[in-house]
Each structure stands twice: as C-alpha cells, then as structure tokens.
C-alpha positions in Angstrom: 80.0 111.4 -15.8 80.5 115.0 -17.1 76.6 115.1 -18.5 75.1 113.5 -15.6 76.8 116.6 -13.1 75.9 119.0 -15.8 71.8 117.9 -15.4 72.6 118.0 -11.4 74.0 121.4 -11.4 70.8 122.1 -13.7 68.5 120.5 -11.2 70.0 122.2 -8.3 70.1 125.6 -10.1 66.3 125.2 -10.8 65.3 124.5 -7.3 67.2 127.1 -6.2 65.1 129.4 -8.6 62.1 128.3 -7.8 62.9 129.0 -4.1 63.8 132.6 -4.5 61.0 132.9 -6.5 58.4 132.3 -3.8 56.1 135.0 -3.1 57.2 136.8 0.3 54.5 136.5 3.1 53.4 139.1 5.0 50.9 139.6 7.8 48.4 142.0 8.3 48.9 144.7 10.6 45.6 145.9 12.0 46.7 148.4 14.7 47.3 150.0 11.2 44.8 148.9 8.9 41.0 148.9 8.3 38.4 146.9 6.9 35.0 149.6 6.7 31.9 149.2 4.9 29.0 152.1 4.2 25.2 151.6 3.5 22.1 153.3 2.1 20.1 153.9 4.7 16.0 155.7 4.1 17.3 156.2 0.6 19.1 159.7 1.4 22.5 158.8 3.3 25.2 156.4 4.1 25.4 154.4 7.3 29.1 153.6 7.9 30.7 151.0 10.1 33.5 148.6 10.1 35.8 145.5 11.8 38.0 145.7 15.0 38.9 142.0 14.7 40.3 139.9 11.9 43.7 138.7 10.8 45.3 138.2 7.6 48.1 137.0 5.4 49.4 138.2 1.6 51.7 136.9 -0.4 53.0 138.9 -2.6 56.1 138.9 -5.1 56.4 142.3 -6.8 58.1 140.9 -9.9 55.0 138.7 -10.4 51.6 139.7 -8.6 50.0 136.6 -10.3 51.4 134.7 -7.3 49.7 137.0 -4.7 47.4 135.1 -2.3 45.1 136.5 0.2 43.6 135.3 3.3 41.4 137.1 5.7 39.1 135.8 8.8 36.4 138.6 10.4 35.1 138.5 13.4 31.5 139.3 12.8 30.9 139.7 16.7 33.8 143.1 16.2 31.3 144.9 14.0 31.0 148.8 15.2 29.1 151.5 13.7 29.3 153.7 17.0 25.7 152.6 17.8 25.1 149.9 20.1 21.7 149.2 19.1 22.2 149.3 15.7 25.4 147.0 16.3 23.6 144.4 18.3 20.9 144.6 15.1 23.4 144.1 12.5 24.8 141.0 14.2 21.5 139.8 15.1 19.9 136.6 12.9 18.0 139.6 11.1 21.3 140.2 9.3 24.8 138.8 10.6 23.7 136.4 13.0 27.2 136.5 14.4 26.1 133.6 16.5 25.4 130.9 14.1 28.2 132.7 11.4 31.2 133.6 13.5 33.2 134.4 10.8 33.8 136.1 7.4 36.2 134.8 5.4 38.0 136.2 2.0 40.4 133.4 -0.1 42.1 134.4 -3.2 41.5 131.7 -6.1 43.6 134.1 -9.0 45.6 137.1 -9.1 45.5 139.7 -12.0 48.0 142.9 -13.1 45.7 145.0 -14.8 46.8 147.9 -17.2 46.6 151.0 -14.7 49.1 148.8 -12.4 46.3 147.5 -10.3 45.6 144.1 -9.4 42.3 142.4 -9.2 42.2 139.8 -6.7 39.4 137.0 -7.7 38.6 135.0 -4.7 36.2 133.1 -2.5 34.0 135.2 -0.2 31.7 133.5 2.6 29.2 135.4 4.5 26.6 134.0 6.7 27.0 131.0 5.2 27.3 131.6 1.7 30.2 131.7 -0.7 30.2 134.0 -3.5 33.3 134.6 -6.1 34.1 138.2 -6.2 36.5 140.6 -7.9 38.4 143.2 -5.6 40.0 145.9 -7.5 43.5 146.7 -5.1 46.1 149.0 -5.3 49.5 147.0 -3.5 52.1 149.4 -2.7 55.6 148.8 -1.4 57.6 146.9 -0.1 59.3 149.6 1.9 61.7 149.4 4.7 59.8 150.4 7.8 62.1 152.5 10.4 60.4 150.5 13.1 62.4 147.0 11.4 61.0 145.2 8.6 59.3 145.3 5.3 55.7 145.9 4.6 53.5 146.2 2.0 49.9 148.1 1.6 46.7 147.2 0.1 44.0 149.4 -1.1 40.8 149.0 -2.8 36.8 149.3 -2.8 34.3 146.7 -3.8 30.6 146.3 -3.7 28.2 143.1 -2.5 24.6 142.7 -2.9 23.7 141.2 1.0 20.3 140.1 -0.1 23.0 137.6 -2.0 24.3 136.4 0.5 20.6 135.9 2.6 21.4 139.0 4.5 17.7 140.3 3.2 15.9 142.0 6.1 14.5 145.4 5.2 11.3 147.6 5.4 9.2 149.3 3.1 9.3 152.7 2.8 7.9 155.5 0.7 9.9 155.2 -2.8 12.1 152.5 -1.6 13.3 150.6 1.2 15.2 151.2 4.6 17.8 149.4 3.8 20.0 148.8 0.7 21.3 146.2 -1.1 24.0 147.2 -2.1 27.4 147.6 0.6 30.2 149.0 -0.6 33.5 147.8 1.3 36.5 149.9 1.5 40.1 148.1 2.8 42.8 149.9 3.7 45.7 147.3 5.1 49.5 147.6 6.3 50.9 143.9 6.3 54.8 143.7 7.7 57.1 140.5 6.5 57.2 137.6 8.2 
C-alpha cells in the first residue's frame, strides 16, 4: 500500500511540474508594436512601409525559450507606405493581391537560444499563397511588471525574404537593374502583455 501512494504522490508531483512548466502566453500589443518592412527601389534608396492590422500570440518560458511559440495573422489590406497610390499598387494582384490573399501568416515550427542570448525562431511563413520556412533572428526581453498591471514581454528582430519567392515578381527594367528589388528586409518590433 506504502509503494503504490509513493508512485501516486510521484505521478501527482510530475503533473504538477509539467504544469508550472508551461510556457506563459502572451498577446501582442499593437497600440505598442510594429511590424515594418523597407525596399530597394531605382537601385539608389529604400522604400519603407509597414502593417496597421495583425494580431498575435507568444509563448514564452524564460527558463526554456525552446518552448517559445509564435503566431501572427496580417492584414494585407492594412499595408501603408504614406502613399495611396503606391499602397493600392502593392496590394494589387501585381504584388499582394490582398483580395485573393487576405492574410499573412507567421507559425513557429522550433525555437533556438543561440550563444549571444538570441533566439532564432524557425517557422512557417505564407505569403500570397505560398509557404516558405524561414529563420528570424529575435531579441525577447522581459518579462517585466508593467505599472499599467501585468507582465509583458518584447520581441525584436530583422529578417530578409526574396518576394519573387513567394510569386510577388512584378518589376521593370531599368538602366543597371531593376525598379524593384528582391530582396525585403522586415523589421518587428512587438510589446505582448500576459494573458
């Protein structure tokens, strides 16, 4: 009788455990977060523009960051580069086509600590249709105690996609190059409070 409480105190020990071991999750706060991206554009500058809608969740346990899951949704439609024209371009079926690809979507598959305390977040990216795996180098700070109530976390970190990839190919040829790059460099910069 003695051994078979023993394993039952064991088994309820273990579960226990493996509750408090859950990763926390937390829920992206966009009134204080962004999600940007920047451009070549006539092979001499940077054309910059971002998001206005998407939502997100992390979970994240600080003692273990190989637990950390990710999962974003964009609303292609929210693009803004503080040009109309060039907006309703971008979302047109020349690139976005926000109508037949509503969304963009980012899902973690792994989570890595790297040396310098980063941690790369491997995941499933779908643009327009297409899903990619990609590596996004992040810097996850916190969790702090906000004076507003709560706990949050931030995330930080820059990656780059080749669009033409992902059949986002239109361009123009130009003298020594094109109008357009390939390459778009994405910058996050996300708050996410406890739930």
């Amino acid at each position: 009788m003695k051994k078979v409480f023993q394993v039952f105190a064991v088994a309820v020990l273990s579960f226990v455990f493996a509750v408090a071991a859950q990763a926390d999750e937390y829920i992206l706060d966009t009134g204080h977060s962004s999600i940007n991206f920047a451009v070549t554009h006539l092979m001499v500058s940077e054309t910059k523009g971002g998001f206005t809608d998407y939502r997100g969740i992390v979970k994240y346990d600080p003692a273990d960051v190989s637990k950390t899951e990710v999962d974003v949704t964009i609303q292609v439609a929210s693009l803004n580069t503080h040009l109309e024209a060039r907006d309703n371009h971008l979302r047109s079926a020349d690139f976005l086509d926000a109508e037949k690809f509503a969304t963009i979507t980012f899902r973690t598959t792994m989570a890595k600590k790297e040396d310098d305390g980063t941690v790369t977040l491997v995941g499933d990216l779908t643009l327009h249709g297409v899903t990619i795996k990609v590596s996004i180098p992040v810097k996850i700070t916190g969790p702090v105690k906000s004076p507003m109530g709560g706990e949050v976390i931030g995330l930080s970190g820059e990656f780059i996609v080749n669009r033409s990839e992902f059949g986002v190919a239109w361009n123009k040829d130009m003298e020594g190059g094109v109008v357009v790059g390939n390459d778009v460099k994405v910058s996050i910069n996300a708050e996410a409070k406890k739930q």
